[in-house]
N, CA, C and O atoms as a MOPAC input file, in Angstrom:
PM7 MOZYME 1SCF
protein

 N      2.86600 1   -14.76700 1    63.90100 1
 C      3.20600 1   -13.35100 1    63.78900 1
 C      4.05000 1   -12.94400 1    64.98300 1
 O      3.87800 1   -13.40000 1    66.11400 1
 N      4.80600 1   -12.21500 1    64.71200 1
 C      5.83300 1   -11.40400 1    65.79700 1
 C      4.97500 1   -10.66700 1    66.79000 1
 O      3.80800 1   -10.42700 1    66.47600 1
 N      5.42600 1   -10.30000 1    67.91300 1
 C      4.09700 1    -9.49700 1    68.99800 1
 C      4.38700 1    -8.06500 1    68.44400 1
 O      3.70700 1    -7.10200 1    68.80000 1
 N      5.54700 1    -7.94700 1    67.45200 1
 C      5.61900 1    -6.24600 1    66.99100 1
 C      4.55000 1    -6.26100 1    65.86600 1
 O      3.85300 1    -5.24700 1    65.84300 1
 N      4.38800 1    -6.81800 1    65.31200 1
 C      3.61400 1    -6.91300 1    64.43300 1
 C      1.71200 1    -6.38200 1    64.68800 1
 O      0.80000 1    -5.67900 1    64.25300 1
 N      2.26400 1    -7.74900 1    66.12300 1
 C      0.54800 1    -7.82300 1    66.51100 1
 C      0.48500 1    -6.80400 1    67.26800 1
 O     -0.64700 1    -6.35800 1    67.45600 1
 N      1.29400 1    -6.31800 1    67.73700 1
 C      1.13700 1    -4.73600 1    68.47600 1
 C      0.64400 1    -3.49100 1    67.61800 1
 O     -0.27200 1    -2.72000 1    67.90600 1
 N      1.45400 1    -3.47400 1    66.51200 1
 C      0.85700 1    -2.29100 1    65.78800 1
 C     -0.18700 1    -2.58400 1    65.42600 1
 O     -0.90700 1    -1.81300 1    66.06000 1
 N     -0.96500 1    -3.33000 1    64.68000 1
 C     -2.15900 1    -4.09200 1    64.12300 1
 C     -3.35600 1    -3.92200 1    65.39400 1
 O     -4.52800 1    -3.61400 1    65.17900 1
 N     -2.81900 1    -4.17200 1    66.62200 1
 C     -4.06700 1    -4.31100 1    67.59300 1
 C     -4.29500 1    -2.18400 1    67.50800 1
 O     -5.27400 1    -1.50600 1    67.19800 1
 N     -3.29100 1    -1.90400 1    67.82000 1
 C     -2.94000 1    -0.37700 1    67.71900 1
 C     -3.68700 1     0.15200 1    66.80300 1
 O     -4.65900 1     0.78600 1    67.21500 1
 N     -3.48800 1     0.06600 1    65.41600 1
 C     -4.00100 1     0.36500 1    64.59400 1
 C     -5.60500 1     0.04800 1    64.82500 1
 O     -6.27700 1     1.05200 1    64.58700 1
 N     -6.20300 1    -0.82500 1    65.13400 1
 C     -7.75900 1    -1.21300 1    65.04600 1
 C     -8.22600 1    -0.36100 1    66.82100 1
 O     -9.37400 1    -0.06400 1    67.15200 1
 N     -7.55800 1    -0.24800 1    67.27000 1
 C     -7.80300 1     0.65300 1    68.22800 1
 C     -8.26400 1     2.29200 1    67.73100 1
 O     -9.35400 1     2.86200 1    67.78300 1
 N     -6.95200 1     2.73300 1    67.24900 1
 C     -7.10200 1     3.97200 1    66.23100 1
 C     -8.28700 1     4.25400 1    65.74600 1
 O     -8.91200 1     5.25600 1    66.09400 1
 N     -8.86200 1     3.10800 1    64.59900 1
 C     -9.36600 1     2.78300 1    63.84300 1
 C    -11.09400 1     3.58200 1    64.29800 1
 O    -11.78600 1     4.55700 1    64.00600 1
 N    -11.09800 1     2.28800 1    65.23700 1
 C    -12.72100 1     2.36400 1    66.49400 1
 C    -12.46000 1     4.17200 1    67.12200 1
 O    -13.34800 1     5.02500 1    67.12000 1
 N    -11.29100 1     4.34500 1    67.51900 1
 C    -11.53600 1     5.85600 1    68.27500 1
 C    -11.60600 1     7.24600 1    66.78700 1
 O    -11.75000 1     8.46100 1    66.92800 1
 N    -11.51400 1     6.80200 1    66.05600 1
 C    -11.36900 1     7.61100 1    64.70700 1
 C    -12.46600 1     7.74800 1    64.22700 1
 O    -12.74000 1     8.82700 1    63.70400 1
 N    -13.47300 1     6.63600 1    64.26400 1
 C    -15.18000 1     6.33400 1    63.91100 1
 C    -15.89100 1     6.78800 1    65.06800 1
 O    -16.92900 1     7.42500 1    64.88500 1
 N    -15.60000 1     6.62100 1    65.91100 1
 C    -16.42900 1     7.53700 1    67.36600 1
 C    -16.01600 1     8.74100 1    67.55500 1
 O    -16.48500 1     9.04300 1    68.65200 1
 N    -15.43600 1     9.60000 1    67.16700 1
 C    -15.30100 1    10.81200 1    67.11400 1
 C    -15.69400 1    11.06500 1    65.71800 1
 O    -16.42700 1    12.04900 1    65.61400 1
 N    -15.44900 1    10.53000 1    64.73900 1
 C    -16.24000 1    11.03500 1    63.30800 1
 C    -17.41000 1    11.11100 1    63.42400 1
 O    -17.97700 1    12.09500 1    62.94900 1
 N    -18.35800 1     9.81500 1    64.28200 1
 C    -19.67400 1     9.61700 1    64.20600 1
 C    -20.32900 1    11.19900 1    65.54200 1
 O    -21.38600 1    11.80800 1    65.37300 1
 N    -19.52200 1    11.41500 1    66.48800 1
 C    -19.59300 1    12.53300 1    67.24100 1
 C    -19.68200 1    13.79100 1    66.46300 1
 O    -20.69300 1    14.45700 1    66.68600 1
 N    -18.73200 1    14.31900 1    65.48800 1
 C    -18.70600 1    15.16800 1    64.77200 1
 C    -19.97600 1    15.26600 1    63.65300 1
 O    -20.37400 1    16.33600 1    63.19100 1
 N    -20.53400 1    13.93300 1    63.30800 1
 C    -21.57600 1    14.24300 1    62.35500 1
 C    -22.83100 1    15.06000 1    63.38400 1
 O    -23.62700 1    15.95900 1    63.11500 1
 N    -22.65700 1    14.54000 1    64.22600 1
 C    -23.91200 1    15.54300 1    64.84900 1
 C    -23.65200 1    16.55300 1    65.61000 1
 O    -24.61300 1    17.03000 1    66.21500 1
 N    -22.23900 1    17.20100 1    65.81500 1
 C    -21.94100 1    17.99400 1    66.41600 1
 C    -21.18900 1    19.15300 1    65.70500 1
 O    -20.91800 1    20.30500 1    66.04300 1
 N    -20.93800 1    18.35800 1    64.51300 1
 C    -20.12400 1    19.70300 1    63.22300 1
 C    -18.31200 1    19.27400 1    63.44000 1
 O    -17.74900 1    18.77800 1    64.41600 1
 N    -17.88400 1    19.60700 1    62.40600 1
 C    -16.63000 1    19.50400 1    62.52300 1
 C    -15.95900 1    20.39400 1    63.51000 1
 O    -15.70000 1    21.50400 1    63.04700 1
 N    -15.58900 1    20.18800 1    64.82100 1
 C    -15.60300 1    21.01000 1    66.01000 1
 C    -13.97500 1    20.77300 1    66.22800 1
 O    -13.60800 1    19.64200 1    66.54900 1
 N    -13.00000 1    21.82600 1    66.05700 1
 C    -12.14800 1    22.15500 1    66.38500 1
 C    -11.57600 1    21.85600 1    68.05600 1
 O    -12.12400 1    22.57900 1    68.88800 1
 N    -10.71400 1    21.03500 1    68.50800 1
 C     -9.62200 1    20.09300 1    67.81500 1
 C    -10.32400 1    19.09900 1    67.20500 1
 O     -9.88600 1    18.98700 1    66.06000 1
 N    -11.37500 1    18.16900 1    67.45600 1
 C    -11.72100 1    16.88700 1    67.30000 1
 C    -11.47400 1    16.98300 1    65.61700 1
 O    -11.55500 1    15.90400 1    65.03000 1
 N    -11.26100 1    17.85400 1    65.02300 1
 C    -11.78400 1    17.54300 1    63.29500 1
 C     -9.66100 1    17.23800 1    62.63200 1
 O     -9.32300 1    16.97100 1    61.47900 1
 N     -8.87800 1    17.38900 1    63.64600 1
 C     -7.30200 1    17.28100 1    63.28000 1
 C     -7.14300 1    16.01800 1    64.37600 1
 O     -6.40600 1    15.12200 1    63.96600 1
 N     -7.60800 1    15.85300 1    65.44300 1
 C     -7.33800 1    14.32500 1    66.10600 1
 C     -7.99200 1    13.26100 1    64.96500 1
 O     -7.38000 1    12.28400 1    64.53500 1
 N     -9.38400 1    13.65600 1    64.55700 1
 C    -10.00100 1    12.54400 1    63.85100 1
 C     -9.03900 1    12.10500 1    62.53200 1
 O     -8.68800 1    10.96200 1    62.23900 1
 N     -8.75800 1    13.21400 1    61.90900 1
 C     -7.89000 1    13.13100 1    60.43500 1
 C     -6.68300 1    11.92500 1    61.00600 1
 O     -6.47800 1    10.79100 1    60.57400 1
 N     -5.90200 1    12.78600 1    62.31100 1
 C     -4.67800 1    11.67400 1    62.11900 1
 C     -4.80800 1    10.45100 1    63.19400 1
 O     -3.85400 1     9.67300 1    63.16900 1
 N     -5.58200 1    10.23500 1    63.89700 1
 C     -6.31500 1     8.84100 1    64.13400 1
 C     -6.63000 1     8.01200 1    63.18000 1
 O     -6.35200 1     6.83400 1    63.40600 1
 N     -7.23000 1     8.31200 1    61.97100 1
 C     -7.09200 1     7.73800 1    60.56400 1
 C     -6.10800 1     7.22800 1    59.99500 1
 O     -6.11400 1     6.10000 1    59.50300 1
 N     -4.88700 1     8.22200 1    59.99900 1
 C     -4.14500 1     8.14400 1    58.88200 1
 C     -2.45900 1     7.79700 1    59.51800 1
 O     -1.59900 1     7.06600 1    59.02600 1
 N     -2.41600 1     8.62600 1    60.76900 1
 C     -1.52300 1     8.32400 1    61.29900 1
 C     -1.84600 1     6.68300 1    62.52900 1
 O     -1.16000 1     5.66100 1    62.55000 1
 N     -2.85300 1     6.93600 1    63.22400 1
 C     -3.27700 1     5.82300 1    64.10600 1
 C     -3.83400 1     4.23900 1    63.12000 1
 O     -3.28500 1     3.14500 1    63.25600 1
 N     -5.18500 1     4.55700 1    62.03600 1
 C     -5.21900 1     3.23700 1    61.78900 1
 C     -4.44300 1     3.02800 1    60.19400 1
 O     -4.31800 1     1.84300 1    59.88200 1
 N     -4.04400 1     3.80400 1    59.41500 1
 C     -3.45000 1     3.64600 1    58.39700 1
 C     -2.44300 1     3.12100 1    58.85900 1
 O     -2.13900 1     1.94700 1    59.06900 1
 N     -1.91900 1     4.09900 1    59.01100 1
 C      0.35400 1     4.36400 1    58.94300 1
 C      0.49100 1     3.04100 1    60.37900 1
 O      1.59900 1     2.50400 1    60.35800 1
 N     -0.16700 1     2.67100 1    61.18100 1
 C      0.02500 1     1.92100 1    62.24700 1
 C     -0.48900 1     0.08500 1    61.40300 1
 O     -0.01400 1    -0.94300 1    61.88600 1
 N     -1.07700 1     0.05500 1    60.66500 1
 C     -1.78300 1    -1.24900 1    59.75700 1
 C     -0.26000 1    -1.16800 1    58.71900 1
 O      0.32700 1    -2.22700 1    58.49500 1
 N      0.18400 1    -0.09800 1    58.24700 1
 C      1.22300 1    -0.67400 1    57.22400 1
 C      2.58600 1    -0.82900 1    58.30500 1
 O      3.48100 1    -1.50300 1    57.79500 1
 N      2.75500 1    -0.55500 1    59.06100 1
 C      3.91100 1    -0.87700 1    60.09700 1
 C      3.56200 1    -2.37800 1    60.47300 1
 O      4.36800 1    -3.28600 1    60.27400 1
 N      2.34100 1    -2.57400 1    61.01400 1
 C      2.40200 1    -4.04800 1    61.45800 1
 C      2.79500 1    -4.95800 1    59.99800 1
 O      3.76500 1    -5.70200 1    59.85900 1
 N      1.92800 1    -4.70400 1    59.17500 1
 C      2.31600 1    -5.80600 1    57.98200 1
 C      3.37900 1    -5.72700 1    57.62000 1
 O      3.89200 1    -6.73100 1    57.12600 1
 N      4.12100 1    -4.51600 1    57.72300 1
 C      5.25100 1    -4.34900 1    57.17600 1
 C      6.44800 1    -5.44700 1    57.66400 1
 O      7.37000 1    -6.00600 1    57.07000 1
 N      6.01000 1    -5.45900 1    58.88700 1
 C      6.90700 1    -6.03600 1    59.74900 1
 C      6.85600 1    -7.58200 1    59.65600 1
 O      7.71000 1    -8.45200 1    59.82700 1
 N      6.18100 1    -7.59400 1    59.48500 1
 C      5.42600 1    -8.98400 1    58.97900 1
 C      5.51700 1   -10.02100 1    57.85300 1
 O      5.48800 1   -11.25000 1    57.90700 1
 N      5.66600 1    -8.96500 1    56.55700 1
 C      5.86300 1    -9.16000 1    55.50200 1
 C      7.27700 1    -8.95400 1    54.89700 1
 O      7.97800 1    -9.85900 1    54.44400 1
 N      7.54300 1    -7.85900 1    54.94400 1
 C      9.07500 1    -7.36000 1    54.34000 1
 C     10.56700 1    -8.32300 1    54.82600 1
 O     11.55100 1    -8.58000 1    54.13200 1
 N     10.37900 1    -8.57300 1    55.76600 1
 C     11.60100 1    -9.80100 1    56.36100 1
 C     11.34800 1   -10.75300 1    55.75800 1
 O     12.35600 1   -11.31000 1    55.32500 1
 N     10.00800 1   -11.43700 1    55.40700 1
 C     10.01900 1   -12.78100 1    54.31700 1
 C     10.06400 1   -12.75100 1    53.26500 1
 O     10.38700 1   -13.71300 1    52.57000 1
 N      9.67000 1   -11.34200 1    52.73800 1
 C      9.69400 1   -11.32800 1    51.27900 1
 C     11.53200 1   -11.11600 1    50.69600 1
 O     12.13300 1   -11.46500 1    49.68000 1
 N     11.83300 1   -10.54000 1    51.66300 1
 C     13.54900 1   -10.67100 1    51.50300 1
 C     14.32000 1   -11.68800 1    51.99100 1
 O     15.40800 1   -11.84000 1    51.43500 1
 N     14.03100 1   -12.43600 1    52.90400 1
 C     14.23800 1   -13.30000 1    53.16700 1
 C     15.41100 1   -13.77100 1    54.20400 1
 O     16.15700 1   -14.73700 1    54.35900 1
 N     15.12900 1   -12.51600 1    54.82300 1
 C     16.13400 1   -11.86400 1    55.97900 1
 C     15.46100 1   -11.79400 1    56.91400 1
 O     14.24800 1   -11.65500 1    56.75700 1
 N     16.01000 1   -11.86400 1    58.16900 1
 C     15.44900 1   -11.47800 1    59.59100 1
 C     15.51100 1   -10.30600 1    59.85500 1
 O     16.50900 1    -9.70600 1    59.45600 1
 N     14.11500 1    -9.30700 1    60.88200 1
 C     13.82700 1    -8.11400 1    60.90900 1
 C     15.69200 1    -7.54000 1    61.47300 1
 O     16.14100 1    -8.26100 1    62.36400 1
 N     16.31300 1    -6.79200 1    61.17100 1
 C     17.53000 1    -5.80000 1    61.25700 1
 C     17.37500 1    -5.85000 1    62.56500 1
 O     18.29600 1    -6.46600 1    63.10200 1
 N     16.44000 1    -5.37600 1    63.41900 1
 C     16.59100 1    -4.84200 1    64.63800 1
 C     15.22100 1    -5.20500 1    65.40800 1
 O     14.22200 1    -4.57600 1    65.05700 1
 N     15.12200 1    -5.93800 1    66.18400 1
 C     13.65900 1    -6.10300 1    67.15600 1
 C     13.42600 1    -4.65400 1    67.86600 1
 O     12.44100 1    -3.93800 1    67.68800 1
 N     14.56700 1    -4.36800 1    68.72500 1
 C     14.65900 1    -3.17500 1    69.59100 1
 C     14.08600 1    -2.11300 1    68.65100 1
 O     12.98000 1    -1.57400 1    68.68200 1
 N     14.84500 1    -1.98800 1    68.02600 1
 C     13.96900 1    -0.35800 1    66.93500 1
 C     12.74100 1    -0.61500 1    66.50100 1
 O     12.04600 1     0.38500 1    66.32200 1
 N     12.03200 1    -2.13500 1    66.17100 1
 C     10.64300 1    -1.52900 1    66.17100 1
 C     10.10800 1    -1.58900 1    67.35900 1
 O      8.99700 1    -1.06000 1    67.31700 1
 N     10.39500 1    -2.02200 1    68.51100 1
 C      9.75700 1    -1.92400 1    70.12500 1
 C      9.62800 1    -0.27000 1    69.89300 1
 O      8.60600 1     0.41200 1    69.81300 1
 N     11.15300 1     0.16200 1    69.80700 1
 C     10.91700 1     1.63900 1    70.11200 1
 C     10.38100 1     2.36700 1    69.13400 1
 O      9.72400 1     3.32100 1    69.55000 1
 N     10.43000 1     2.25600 1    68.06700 1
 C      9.45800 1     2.53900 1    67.08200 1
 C      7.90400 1     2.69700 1    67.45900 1
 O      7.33500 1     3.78800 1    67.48000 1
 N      7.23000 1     1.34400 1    67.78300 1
 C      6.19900 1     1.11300 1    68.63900 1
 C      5.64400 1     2.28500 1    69.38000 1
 O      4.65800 1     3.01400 1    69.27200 1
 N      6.80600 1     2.15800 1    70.27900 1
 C      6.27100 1     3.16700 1    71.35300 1
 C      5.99000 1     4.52300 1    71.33400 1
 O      5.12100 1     5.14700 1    71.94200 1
 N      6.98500 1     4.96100 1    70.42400 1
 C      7.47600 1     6.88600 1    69.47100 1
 C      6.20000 1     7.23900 1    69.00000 1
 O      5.60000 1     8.31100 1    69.08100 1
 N      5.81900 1     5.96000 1    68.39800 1
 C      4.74700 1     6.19400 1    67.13000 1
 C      3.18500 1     6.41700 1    67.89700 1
 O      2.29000 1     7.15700 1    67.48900 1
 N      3.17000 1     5.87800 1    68.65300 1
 C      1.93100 1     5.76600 1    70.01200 1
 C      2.21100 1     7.11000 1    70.92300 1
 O      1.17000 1     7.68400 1    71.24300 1
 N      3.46900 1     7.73800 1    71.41400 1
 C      3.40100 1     8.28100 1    72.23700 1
 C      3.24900 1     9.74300 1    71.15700 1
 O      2.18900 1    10.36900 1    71.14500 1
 N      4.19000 1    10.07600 1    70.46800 1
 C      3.85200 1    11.22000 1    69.25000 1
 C      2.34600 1    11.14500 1    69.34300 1
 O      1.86100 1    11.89400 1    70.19100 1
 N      1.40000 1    10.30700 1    68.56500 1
 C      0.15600 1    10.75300 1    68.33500 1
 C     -0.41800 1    11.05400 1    69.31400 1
 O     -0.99400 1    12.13600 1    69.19800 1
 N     -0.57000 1    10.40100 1    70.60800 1
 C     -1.52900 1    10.92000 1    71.53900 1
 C     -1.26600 1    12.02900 1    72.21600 1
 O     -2.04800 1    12.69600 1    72.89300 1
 N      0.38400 1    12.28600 1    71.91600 1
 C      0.98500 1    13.94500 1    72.19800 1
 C      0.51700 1    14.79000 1    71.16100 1
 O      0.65800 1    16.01000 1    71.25200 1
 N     -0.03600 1    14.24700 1    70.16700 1
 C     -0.23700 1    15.38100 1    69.04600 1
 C     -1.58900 1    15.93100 1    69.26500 1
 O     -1.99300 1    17.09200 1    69.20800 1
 N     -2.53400 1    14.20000 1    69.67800 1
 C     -3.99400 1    14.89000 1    69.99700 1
 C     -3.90900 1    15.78300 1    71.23200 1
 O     -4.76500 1    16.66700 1    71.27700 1
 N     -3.19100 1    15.73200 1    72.06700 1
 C     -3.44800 1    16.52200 1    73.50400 1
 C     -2.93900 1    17.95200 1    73.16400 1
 O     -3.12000 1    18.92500 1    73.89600 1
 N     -2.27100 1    17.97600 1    71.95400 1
 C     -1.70400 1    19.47400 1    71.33300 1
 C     -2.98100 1    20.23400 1    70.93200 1
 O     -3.34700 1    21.33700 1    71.34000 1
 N     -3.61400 1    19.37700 1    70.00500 1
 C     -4.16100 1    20.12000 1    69.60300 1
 C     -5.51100 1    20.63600 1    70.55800 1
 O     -6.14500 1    21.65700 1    70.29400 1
 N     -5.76400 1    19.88100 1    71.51500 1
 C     -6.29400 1    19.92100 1    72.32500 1
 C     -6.09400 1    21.19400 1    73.51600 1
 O     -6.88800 1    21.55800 1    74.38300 1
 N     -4.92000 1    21.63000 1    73.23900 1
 C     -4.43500 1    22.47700 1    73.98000 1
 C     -4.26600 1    23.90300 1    73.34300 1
 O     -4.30500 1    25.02200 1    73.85400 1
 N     -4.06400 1    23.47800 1    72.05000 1
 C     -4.38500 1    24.53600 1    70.99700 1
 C     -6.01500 1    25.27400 1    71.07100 1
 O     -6.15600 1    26.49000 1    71.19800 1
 N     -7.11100 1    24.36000 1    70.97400 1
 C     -8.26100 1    24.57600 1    70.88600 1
 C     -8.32600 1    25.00200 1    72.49000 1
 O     -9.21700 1    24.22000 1    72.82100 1
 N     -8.00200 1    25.68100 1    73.65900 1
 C     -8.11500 1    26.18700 1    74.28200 1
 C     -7.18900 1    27.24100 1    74.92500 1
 O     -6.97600 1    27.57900 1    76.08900 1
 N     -6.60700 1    27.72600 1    73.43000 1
 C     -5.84500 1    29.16700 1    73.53600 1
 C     -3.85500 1    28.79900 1    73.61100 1
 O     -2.92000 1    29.48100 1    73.19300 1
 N     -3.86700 1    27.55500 1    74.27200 1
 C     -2.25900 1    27.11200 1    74.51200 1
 C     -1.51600 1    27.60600 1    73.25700 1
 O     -1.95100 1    27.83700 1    72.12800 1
 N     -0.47800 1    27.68700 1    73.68400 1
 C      1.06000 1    28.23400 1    72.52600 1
 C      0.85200 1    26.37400 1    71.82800 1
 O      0.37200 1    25.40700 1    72.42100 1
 N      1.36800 1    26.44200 1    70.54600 1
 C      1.59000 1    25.16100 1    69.58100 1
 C      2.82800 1    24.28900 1    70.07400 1
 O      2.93500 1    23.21200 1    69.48700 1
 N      3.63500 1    24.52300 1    70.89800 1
 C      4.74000 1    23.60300 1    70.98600 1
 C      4.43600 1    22.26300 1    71.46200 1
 O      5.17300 1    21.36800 1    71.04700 1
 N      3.04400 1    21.80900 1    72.63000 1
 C      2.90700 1    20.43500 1    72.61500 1
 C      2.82600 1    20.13400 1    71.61600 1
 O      3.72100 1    19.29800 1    71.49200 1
 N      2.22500 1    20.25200 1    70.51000 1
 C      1.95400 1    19.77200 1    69.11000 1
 C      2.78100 1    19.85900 1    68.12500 1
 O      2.50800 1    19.33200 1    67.04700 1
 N      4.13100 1    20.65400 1    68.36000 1
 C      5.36200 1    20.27100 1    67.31800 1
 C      6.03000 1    19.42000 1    68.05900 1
 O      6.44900 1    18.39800 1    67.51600 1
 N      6.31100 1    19.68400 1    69.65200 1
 C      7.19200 1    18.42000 1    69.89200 1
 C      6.86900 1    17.20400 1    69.81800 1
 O      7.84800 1    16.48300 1    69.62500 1
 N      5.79900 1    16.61600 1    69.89700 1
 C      4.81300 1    15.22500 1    69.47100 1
 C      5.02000 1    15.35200 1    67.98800 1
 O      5.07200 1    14.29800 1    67.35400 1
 N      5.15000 1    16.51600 1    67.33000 1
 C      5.37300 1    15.94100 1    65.67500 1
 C      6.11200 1    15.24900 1    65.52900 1
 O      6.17400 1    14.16300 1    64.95400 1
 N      7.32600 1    16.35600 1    66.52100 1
 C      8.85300 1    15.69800 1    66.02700 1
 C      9.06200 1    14.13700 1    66.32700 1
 O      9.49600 1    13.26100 1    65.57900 1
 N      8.68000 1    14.07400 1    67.47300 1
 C      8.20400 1    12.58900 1    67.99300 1
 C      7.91100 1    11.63200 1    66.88700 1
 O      8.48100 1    10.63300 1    66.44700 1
 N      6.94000 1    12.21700 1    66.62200 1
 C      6.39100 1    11.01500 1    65.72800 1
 C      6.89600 1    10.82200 1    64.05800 1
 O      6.53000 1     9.94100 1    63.27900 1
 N      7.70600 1    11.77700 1    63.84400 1
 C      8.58900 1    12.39700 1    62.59600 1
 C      9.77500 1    10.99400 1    63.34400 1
 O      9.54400 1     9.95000 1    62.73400 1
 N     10.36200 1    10.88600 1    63.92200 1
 C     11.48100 1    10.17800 1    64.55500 1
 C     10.91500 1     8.95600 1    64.52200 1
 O     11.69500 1     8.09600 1    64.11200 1
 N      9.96500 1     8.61400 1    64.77300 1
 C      9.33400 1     6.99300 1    64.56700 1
 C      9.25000 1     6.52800 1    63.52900 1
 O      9.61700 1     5.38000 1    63.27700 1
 N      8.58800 1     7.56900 1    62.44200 1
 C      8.28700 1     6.95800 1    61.18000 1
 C      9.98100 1     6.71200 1    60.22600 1
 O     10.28700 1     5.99200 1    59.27500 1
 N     10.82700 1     7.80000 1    61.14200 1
 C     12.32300 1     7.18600 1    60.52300 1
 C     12.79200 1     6.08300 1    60.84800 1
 O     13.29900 1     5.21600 1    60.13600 1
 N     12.63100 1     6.11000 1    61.89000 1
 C     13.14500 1     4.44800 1    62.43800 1
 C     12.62600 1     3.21800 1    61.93100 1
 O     13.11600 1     2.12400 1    62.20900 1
 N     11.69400 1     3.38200 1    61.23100 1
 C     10.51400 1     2.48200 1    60.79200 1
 C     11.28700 1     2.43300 1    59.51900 1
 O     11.48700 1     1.26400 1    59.18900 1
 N     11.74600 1     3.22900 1    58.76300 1
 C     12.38000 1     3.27500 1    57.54300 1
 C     13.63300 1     2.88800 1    57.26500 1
 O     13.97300 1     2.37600 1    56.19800 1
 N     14.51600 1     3.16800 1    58.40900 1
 C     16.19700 1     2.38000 1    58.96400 1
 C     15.72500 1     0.97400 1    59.20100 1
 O     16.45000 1     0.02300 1    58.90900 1
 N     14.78600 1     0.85100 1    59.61100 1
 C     14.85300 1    -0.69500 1    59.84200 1
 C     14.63400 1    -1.41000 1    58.87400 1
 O     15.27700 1    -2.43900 1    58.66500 1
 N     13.61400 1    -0.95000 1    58.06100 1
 C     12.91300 1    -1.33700 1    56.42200 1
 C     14.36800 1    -1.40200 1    55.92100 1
 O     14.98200 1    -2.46700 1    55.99600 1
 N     14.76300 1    -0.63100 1    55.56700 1
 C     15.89200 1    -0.07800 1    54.94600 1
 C     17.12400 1    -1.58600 1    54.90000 1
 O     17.42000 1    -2.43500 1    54.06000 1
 N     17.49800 1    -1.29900 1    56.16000 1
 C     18.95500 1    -2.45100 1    56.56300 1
 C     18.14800 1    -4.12700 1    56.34200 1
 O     18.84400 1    -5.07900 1    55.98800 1
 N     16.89100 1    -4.26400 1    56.56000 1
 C     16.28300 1    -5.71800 1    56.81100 1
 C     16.54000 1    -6.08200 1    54.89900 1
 O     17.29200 1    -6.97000 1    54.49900 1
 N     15.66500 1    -5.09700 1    53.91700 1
 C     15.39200 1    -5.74900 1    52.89800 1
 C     16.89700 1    -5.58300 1    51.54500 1
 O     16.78700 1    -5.51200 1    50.32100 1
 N     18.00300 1    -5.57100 1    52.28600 1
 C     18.64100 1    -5.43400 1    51.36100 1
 C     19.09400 1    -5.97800 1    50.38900 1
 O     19.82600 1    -6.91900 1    50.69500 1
 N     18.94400 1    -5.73800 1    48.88900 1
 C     18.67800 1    -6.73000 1    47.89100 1
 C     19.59900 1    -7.95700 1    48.01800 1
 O     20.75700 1    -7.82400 1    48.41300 1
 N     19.15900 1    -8.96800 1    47.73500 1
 C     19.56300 1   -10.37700 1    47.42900 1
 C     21.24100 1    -9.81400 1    46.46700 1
 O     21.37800 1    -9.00500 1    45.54900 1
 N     22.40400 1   -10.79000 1    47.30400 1
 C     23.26900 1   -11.16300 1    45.92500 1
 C     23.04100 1   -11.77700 1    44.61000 1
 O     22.27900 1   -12.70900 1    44.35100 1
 N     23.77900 1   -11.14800 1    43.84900 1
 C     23.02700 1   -11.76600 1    42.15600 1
 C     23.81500 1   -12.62400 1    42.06800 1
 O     25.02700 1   -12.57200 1    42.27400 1
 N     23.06500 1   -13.63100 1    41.69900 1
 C     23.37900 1   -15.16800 1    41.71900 1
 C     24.83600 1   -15.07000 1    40.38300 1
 O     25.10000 1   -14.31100 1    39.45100 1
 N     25.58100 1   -16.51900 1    41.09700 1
 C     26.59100 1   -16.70500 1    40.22200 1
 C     26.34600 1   -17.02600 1    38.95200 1
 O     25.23300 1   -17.47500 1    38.67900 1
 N     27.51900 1   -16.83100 1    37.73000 1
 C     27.36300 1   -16.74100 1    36.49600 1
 C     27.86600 1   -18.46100 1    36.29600 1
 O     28.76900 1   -19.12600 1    36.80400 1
 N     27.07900 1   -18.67900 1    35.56700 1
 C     27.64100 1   -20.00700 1    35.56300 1
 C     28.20700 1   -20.48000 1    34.00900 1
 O     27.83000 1   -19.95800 1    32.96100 1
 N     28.94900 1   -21.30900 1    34.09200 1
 C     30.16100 1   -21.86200 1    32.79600 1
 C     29.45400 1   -22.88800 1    32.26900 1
 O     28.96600 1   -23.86800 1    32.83300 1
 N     29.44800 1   -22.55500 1    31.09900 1
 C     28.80700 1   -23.89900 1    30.05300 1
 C     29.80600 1   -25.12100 1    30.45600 1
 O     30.99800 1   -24.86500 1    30.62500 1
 N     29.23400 1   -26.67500 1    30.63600 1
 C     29.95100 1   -27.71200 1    30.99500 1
 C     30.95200 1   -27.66100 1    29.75100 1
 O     30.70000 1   -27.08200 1    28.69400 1
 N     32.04500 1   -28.30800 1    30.02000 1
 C     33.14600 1   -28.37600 1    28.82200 1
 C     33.09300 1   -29.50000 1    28.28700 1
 O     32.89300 1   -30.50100 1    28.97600 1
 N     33.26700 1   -29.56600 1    26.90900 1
 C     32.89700 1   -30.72100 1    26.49500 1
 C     34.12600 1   -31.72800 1    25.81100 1
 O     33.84100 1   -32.85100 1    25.39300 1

């Protein structure tokens, strides 16, 4: 496996564990504002959307049978996608103690910009196969 790969994947199971310890916190503490919008996208953005990036990366270059488009864009991808969310939890975090919302749109946008790059790269790597030549009945 590529270390981009194994990066998002370790990422993702990181997510994963901090998404279940704050869920398991919330069962006995109530769905407690921010923790109940960090937990959602620790889920979905941290161990979901971070598990289909690693495989993606993983998978989609062999199944086309092309080399990943760009290493650099998923490094930085990587990083967008990691730094957005934990800007998003500290938003809301900042929210739940009266703060104006802009940490938490600019970490959107952040992380809105990763998941594109993730898609330019998808995009240019799997581009369909040439259709094979037509071939001439032997002459007889």
């Amino acid at each position: 496996m590529s270390k981009i790969t194994i990066w998002f994947l370790k990422c993702a199971m990181l997510y994963f564990v901090a998404a279940i310890l704050i869920g398991i916190y919330m069962s006995k503490a109530g769905g407690v504002y921010p923790l109940r919008p960090i937990h959602t996208h620790f889920n979905l953005l941290g161990w979901m959307s971070m598990m289909i990036y690693g495989v993606g990366y993983h998978i989609l270059p062999r199944f086309s049978g092309a080399p990943l488009w760009s290493e650099k864009l998923s490094l930085i991808h990587l990083w967008l996608a990691n730094i957005g969310l934990l800007g998003m939890a500290l938003g809301w975090i900042l929210i739940g103690q009266g703060v104006t919302n802009n940490v938490l749109h600019a970490f959107s946008i952040i992380e809105a910009i990763s998941v594109i790059l993730f898609v330019v790269n998808m995009f240019k790597t799997i581009k369909p196969a040439p259709a094979p030549a037509k071939r001439t009945p032997p002459k007889k």
